[in-house]
PAZAPA-4460 file (N, C-alpha, C; in steps of 0.05 Angstrom, whole numbers, plus 32768, in hexadecimal, padded with zeros to 4 digits):
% residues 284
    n_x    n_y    n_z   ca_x   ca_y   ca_z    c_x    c_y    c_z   seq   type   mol
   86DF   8574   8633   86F5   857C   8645   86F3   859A   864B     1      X     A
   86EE   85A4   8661   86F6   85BC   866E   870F   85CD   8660     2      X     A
   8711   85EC   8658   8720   85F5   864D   8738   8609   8668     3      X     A
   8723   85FC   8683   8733   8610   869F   8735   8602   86A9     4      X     A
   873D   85F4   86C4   873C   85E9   86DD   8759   85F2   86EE     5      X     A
   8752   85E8   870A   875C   85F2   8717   8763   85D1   8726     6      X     A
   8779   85CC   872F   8777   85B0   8734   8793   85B3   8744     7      X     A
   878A   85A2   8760   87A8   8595   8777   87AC   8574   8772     8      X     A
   87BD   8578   876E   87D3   855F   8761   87EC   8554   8776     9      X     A
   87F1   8544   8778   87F9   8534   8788   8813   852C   877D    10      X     A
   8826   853F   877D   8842   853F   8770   8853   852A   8785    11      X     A
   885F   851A   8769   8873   84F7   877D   8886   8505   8787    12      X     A
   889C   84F3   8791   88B1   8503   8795   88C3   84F8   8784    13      X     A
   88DE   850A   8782   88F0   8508   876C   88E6   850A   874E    14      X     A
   88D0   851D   8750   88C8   852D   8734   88C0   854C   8739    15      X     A
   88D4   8559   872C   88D0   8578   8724   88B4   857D   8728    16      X     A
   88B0   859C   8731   8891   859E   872E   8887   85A9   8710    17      X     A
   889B   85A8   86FA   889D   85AB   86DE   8892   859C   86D2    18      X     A
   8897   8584   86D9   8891   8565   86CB   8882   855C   86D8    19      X     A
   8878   8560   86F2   885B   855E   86FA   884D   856B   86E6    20      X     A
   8851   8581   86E0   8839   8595   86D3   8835   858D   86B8    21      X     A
   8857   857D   86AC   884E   857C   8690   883A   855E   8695    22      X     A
   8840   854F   869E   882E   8533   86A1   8810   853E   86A2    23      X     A
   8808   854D   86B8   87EE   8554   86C3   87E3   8567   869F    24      X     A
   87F4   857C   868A   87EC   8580   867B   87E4   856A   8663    25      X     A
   87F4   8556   8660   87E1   853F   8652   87DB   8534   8661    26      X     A
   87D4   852A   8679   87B9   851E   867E   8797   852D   8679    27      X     A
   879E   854A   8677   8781   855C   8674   8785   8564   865F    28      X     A
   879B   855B   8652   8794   8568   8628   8796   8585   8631    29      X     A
   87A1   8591   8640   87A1   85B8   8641   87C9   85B3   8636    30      X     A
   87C6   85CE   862C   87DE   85DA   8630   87E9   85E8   863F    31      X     A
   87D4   8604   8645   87DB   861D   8650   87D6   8612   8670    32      X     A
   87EF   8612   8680   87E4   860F   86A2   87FF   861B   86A7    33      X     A
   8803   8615   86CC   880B   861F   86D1   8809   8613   86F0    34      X     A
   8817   8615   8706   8818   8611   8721   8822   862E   8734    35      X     A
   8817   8626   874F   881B   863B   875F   883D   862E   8770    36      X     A
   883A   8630   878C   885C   8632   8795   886A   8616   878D    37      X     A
   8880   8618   8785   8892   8604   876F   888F   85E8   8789    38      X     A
   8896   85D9   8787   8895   85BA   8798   88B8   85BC   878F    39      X     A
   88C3   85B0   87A7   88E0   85AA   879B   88DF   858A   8793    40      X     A
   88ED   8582   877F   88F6   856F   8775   88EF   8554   8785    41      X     A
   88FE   8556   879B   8902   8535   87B1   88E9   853A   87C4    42      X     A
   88DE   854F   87BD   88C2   8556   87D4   88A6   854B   87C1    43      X     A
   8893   8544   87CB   887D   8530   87C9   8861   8549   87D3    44      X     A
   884F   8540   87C6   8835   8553   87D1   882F   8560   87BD    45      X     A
   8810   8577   87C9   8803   858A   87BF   880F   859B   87AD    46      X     A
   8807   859D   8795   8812   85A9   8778   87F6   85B4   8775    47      X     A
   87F4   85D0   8778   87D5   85D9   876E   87E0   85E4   874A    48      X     A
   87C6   85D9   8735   87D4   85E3   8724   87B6   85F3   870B    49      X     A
   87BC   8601   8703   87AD   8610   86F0   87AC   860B   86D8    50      X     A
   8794   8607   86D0   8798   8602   86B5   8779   8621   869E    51      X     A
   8794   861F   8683   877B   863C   8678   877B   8656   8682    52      X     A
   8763   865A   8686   875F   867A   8696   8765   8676   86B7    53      X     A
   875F   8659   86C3   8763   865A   86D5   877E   8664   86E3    54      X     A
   878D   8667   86D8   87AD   866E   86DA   87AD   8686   86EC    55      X     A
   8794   8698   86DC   8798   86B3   86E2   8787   86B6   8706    56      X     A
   8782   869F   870E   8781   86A7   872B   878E   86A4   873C    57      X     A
   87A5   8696   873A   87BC   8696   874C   87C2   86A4   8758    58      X     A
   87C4   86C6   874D   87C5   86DA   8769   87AE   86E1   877E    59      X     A
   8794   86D1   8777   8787   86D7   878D   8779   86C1   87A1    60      X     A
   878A   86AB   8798   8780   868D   87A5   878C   8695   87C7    61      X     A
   8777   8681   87CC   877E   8685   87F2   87A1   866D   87F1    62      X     A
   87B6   867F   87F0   87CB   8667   87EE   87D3   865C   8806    63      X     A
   87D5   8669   8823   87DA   8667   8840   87D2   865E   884E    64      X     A
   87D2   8655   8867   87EE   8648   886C   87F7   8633   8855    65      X     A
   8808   8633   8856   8818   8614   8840   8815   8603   8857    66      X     A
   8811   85E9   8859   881C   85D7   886B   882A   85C0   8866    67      X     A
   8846   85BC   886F   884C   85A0   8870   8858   8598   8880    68      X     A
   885A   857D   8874   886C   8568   8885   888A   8561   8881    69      X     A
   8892   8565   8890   88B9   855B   888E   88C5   854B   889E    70      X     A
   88E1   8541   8893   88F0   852A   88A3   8917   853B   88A0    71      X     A
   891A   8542   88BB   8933   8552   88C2   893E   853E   88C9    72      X     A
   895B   8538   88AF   896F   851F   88BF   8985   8530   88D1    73      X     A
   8990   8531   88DA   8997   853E   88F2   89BE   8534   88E5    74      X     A
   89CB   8547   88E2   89F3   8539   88D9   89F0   8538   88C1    75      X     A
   89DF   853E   88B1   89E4   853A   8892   89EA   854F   8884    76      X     A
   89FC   855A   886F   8A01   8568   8866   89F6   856D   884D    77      X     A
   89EF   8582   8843   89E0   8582   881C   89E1   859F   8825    78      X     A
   89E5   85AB   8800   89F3   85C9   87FC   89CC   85CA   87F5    79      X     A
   89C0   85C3   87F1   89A5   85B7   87E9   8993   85BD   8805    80      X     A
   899F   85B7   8813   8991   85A9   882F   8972   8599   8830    81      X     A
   8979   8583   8816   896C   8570   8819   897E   8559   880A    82      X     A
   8971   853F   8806   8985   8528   8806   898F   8518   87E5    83      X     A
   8986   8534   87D8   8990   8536   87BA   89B1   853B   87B6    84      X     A
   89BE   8543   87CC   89D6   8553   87C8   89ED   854F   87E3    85      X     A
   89E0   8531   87EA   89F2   852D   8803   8A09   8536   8800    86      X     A
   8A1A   8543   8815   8A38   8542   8818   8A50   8538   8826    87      X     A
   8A39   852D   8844   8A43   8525   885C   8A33   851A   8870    88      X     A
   8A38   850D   887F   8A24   84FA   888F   8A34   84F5   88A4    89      X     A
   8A2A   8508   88C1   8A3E   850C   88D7   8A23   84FC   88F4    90      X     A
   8A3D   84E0   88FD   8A22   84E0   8911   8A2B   84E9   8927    91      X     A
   8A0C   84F5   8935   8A0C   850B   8946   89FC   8500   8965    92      X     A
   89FD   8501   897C   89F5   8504   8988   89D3   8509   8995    93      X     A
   89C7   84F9   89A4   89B0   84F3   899B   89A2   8510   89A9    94      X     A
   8993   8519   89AA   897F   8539   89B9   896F   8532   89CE    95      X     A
   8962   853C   89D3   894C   8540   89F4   8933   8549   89DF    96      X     A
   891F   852C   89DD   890E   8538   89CE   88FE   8558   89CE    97      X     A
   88FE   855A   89F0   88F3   8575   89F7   890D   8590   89F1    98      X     A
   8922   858B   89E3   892F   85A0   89D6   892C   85A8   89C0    99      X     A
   8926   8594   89B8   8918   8596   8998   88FC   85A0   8998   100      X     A
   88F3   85A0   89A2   88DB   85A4   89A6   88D6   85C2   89B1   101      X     A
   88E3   85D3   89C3   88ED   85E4   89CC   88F7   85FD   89AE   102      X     A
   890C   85E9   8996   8916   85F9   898B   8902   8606   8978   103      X     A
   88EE   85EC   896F   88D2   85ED   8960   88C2   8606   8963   104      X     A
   88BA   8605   8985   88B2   8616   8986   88B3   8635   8985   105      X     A
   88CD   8634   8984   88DB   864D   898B   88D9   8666   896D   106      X     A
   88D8   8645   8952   88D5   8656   8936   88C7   8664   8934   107      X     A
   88A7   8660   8944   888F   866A   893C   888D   868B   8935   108      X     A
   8881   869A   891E   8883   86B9   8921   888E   86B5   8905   109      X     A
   8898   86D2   8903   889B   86DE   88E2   88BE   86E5   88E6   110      X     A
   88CF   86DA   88D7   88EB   86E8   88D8   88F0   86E3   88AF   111      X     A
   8904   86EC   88B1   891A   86F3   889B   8929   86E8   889F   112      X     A
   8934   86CD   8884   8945   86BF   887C   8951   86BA   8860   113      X     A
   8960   86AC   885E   896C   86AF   8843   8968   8696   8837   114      X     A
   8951   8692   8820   894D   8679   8814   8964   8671   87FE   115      X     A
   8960   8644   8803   8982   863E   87FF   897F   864A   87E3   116      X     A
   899F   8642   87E1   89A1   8642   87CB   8999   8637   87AF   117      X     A
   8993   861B   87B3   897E   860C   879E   8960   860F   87A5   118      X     A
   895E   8622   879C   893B   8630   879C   8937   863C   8783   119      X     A
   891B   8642   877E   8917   8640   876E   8913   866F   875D   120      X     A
   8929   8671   8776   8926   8692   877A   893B   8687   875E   121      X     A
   8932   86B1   8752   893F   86BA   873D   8958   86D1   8742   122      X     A
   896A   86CA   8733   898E   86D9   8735   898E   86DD   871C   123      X     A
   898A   86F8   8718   898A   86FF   86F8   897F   86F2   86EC   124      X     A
   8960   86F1   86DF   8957   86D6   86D6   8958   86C1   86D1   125      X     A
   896C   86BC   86E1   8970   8694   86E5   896B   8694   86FF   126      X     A
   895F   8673   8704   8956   866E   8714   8968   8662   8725   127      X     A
   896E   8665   8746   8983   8660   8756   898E   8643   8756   128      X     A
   8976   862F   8751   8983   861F   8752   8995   860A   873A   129      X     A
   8992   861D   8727   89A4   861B   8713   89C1   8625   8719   130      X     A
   89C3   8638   871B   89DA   8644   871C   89EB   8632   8734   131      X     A
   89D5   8627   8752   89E5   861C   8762   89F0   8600   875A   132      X     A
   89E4   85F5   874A   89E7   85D7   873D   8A06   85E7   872C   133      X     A
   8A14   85FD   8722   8A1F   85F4   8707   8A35   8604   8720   134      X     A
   8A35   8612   8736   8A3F   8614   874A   8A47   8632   874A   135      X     A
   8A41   863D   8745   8A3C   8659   873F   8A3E   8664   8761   136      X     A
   8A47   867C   8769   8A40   8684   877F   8A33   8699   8781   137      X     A
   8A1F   869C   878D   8A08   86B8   8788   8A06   86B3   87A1   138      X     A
   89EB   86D1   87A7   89EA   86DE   87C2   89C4   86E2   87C5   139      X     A
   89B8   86D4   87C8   899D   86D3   87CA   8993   86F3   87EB   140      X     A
   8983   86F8   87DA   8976   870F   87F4   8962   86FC   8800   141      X     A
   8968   8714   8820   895C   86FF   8833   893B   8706   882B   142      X     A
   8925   86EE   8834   8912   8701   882A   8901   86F2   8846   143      X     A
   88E9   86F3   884B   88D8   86F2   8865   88C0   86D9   8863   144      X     A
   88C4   86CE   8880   88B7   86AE   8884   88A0   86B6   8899   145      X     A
   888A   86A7   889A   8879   86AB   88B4   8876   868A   88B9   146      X     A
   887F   867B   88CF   8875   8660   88DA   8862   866B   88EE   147      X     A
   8843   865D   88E1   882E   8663   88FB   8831   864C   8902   148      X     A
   883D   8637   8900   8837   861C   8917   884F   8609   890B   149      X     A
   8859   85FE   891A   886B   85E9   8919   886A   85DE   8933   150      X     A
   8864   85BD   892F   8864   85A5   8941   8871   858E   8936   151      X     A
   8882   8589   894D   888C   8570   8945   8885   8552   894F   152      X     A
   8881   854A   893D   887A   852C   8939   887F   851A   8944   153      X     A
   889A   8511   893A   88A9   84FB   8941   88C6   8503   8948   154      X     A
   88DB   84F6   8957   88FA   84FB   8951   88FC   84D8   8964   155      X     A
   890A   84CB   8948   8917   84B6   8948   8934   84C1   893C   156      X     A
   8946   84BF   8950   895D   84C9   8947   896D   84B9   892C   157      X     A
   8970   84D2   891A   897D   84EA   8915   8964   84F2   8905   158      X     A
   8952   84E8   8906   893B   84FC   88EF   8920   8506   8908   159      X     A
   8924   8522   8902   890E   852A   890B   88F8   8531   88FA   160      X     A
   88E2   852B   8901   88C7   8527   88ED   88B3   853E   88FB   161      X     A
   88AF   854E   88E8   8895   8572   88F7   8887   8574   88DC   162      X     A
   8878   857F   88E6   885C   8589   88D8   8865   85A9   88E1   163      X     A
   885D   85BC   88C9   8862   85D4   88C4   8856   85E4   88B3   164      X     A
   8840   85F9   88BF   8833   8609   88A9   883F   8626   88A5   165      X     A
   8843   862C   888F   8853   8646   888E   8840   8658   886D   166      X     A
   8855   8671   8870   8846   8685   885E   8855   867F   8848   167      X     A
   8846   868C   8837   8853   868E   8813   8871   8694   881A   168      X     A
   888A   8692   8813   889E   8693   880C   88B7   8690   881D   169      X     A
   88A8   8676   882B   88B5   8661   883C   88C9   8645   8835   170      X     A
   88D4   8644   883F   88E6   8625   882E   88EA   8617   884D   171      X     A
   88DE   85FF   8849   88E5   85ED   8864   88FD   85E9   8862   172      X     A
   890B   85E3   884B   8927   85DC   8849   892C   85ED   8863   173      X     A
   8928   8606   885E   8939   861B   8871   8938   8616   8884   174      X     A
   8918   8612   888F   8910   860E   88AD   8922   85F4   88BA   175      X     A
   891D   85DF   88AB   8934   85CA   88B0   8953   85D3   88B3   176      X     A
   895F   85DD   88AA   897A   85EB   88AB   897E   85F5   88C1   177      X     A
   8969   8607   88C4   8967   8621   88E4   8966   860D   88FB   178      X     A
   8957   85F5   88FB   894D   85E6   890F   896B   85DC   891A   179      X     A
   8979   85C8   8900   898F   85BE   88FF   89AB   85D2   890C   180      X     A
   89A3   85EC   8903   89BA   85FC   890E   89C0   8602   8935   181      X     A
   89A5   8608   8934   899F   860B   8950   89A0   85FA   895E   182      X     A
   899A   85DE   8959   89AA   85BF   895D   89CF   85C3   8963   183      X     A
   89D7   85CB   8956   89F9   85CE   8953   89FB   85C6   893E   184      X     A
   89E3   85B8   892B   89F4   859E   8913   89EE   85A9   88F6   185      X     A
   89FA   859A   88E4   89EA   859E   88C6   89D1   8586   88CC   186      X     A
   89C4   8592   88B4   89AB   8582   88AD   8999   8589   8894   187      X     A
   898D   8573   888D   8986   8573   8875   896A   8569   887B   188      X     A
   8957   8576   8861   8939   8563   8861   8938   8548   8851   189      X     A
   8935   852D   885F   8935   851C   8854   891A   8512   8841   190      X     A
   8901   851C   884E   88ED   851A   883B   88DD   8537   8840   191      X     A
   88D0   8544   882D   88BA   8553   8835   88A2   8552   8820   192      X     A
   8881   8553   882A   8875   854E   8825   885E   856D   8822   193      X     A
   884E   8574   8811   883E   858C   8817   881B   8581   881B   194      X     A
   881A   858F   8831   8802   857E   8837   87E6   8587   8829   195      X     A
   87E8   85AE   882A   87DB   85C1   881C   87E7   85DD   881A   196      X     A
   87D8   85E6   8806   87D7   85FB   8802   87BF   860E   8805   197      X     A
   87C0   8620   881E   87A8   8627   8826   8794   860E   8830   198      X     A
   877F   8610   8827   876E   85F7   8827   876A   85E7   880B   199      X     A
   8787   85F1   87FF   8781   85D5   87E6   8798   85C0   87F1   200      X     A
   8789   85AC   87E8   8792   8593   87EA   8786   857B   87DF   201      X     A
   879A   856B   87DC   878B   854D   87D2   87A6   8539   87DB   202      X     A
   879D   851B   87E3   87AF   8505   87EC   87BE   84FD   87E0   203      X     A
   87CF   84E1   87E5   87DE   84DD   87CD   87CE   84C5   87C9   204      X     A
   87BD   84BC   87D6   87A6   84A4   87C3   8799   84B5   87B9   205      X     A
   878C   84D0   87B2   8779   84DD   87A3   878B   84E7   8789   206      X     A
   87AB   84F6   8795   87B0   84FE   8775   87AB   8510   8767   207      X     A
   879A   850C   8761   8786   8523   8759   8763   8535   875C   208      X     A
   876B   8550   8761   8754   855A   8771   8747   8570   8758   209      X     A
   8730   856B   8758   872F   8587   8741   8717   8594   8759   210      X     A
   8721   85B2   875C   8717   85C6   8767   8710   85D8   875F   211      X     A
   86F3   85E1   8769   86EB   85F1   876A   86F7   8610   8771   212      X     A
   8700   861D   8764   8707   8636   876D   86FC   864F   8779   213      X     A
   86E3   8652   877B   86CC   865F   8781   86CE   8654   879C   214      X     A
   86DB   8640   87AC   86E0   8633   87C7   8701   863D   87D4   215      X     A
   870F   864A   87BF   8726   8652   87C6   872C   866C   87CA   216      X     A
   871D   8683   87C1   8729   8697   87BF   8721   86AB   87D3   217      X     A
   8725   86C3   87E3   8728   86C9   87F9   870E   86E1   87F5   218      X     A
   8701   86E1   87E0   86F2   86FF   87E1   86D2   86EE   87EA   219      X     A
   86C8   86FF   87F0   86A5   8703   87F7   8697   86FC   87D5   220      X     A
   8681   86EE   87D4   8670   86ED   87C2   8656   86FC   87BB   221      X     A
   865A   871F   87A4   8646   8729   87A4   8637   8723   87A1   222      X     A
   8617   8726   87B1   85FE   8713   87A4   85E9   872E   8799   223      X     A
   85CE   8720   878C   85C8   872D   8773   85D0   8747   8763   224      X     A
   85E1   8739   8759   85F0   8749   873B   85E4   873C   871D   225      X     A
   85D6   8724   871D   85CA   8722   86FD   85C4   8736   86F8   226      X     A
   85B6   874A   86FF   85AF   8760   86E3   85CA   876E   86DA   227      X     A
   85E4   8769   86E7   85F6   8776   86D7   860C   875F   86C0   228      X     A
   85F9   873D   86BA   8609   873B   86B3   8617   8742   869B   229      X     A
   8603   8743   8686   8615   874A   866D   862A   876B   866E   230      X     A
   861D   8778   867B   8631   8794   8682   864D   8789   868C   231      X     A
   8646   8770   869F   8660   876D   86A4   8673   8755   8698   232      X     A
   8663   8746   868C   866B   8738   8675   867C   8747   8660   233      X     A
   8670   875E   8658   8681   876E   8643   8690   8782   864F   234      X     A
   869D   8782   866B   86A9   878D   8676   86A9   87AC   8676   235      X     A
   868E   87B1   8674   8681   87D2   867A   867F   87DA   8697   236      X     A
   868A   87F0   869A   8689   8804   86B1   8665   87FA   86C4   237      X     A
   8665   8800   86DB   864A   87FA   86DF   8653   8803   8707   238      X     A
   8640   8814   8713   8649   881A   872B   862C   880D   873A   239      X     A
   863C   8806   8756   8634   87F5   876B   8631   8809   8788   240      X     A
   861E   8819   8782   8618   882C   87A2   861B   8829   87B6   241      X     A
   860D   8813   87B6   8608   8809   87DF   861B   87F5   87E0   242      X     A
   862B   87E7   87D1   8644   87D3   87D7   8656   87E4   87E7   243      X     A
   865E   87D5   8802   867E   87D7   8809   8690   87D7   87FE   244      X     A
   86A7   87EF   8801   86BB   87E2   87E7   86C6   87CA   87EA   245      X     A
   86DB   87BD   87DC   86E2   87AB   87EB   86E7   8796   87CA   246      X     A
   86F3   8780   87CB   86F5   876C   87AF   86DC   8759   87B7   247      X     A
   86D4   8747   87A2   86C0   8740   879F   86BB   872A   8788   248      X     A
   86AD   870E   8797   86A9   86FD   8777   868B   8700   8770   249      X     A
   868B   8708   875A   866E   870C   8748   866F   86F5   873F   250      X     A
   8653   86E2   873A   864C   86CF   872F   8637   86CF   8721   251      X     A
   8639   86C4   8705   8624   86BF   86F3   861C   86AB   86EA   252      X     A
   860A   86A3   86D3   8606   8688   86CB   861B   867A   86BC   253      X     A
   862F   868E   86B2   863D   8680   869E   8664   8688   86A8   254      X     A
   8664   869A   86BA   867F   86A8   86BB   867B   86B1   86DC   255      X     A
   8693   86BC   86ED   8696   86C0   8701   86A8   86DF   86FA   256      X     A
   86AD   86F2   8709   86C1   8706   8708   86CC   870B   8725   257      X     A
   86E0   8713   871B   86ED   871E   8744   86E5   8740   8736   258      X     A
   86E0   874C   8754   86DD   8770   8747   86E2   8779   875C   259      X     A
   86ED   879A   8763   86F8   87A3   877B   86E0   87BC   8778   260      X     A
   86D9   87CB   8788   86C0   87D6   8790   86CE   87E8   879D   261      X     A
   86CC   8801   8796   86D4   881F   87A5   86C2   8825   87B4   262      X     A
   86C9   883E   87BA   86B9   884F   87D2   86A2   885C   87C2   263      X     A
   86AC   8867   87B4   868F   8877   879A   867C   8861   8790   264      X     A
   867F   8848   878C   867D   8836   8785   867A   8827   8765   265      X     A
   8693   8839   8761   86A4   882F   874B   86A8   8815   874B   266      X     A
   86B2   8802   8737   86BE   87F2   8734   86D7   87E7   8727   267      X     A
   86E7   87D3   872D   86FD   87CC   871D   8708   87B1   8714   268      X     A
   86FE   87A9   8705   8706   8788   86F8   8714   8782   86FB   269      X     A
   8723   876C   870F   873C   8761   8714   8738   8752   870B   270      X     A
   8727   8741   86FE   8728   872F   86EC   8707   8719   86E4   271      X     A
   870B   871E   86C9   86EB   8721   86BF   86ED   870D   86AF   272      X     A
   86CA   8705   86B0   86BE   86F2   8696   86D4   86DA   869E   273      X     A
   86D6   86C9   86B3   86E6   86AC   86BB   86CC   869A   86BD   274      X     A
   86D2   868B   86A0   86B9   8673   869A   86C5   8663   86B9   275      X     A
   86A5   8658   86BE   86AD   8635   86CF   86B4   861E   86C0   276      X     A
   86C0   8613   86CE   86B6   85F9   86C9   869E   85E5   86D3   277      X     A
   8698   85DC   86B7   8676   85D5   86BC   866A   85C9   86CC   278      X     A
   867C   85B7   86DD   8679   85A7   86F8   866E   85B5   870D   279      X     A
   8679   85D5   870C   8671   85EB   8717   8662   85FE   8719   280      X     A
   865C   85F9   8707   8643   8615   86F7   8626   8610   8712   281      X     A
   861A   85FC   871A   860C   85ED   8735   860E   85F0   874C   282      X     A
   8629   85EF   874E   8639   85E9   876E   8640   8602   8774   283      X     A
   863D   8617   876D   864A   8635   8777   8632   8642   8787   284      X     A
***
C-alpha cells in the first residue's frame, strides 16, 4: 500500500464531506489525509482527497474552475437554502423560460457576496454552520465570487436545473438565492452535484479515481536536472543560471520537488523530496 495518494471520490449525498473522508481513510488503511473545498452535506460529487505527504499539495493543485450541476426549486424557503431546513413552500407563478435565461446570463463576471450562513466559514473559530444550527446570530464578511459560465439546462416549473463553473470561494447555494431573488421569490437548491475540480474528476459509477498529480499542478517541468539529484534530495543550496525565474517541478527517479527560481538564479524549495506513488514512478 502506497504511504501518499492523491484520489477524487465520489461523495453520496446526505453524507458530510467528514465521513466521506473518514470511510475513504479505512478503505486505504492511511490515517493522515485530508480534502480540498468542503462538499455540503445534501450535495453529491467530486471530493478530491489527500492522503500522507500528499496533503501538502493542496495549495498548488490546479483547483479552477469548480463545476457543477444544480436544481433551483423556485417558492421554497430554507435559512440553509437548500432542502435540509425547509421552512415554507409558496406556489408561485410559472416564468418565460427566456427570463431565466436572461437572469443567468446576466451573473457572469466577478462580484462580492455574502456566503450563507451554514457554510463552512469560520466566526471566532467555530465553524458558521454550527453556530447557525444552535441559532446564534453572527455577521459573515462579504468575500468575492467569479462565474465564468452558467447555462441553463432545464426549467420544468418550479425547479430550475444549470450547470455552473465558478472560482474557489463560491457557494451555489448563493448563486441559487441571487437567481431566486431577482425572480421576486425565495428559493432553495434542491439537489447539487460537483462535477470537478479543475480537471479532477471521477463519475459516480467510477467512485473512485486515483490521480496522478504531476497531471494537476500548474508549474512547467524542469528537464535535465539528474545531476542535481542528491544535492537536492538533501535539500542543499545549488544555483540554476540560464533558468527563467519562475516555480518549477523537478523530477527524479525516486521523488519529485516544486522549486521557485530567481533572477540570480537562486533557488527556493516550496516543497521537496515528495516520493511517488509507484504506479507513477513510469508514467511521469
Amino acid at each position: 500500500m502506497a504511504n501518499a495518494l492523491l484520489v477524487a471520490a465520489y461523495k453520496p449525498p446526505f453524507l458530510s464531506s467528514n465521513a466521506c473522508l473518514s470511510r475513504l481513510k479505512k478503505h486505504f488503511g492511511m490515517s493522515k489525509a485530508g480534502y480540498l473545498g468542503t462538499l455540503d452535506p445534501f450535495a453529491k460529487g467530486v471530493l478530491v482527497v489527500g492522503f500522507g505527504s500528499y496533503t501538502r499539495l493542496f495549495p498548488h493543485l490546479q483547483k479552477v474552475p469548480k463545476a457543477y450541476r444544480a436544481t433551483l426549486w423556485l417558492g421554497a424557503k430554507s435559512a440553509s437554502l437548500d432542502i435540509e431546513h425547509i421552512e415554507s413552500i409558496e406556489i408561485i407563478p410559472e416564468y418565460n423560460q427566456s427570463d431565466i435565461e436572461k437572469i443567468l446570463f446576466s451573473l457572469k463576471g466577478t462580484f462580492d457576496y455574502t456566503p450563507p450562513a451554514f457554510s463552512a466559514k469560520h466566526i471566532n473559530g467555530q465553524r458558521a454552520y454550527k453556530l447557525a444550527r444552535e441559532g446564534k446570530v453572527f455577521t459573515l464578511q462579504q468575500i468575492q465570487m467569479s462565474i465564468y459560465n452558467i447555462t441553463l439546462l432545464s426549467y420544468h416549473h418550479p425547479f430550475v436545473h444549470f450547470e455552473v463553473s465558478v472560482s474557489e470561494g463560491a457557494y451555489v447555494r448563493s448563486i441559487g438565492e441571487i437567481i431566486a431573488k431577482k425572480l421576486g421569490v425565495n428559493g432553495v437548491l434542491s439537489s447539487l452535484e460537483r462535477i470537478s475540480e479543475g480537471q479532477m474528476s471521477v463519475s459516480a459509477t467510477e467512485q473512485i479515481r486515483i490521480l496522478n498529480p504531476l497531471e494537476y499542478l500548474p508549474y512547467p517541468q524542469l528537464e535535465n536536472m539528474h545531476r542535481f539529484s542528491k544535492q537536492m534530495y538533501d535539500g542543499k543550496k545549488i544555483t540554476l543560471k540560464n533558468a527563467q525565474k519562475g516555480k518549477y517541478i523537478v523530477c527524479f527517479e525516486d521523488f519529485f520537488s516544486i522549486i521557485e527560481i530567481f533572477s540570480n538564479g537562486g533557488i527556493q524549495y516550496i516543497l521537496n523530496r515528495i516520493e511517488y506513488v509507484d504506479t507513477f514512478k513510469k508514467t511521469r
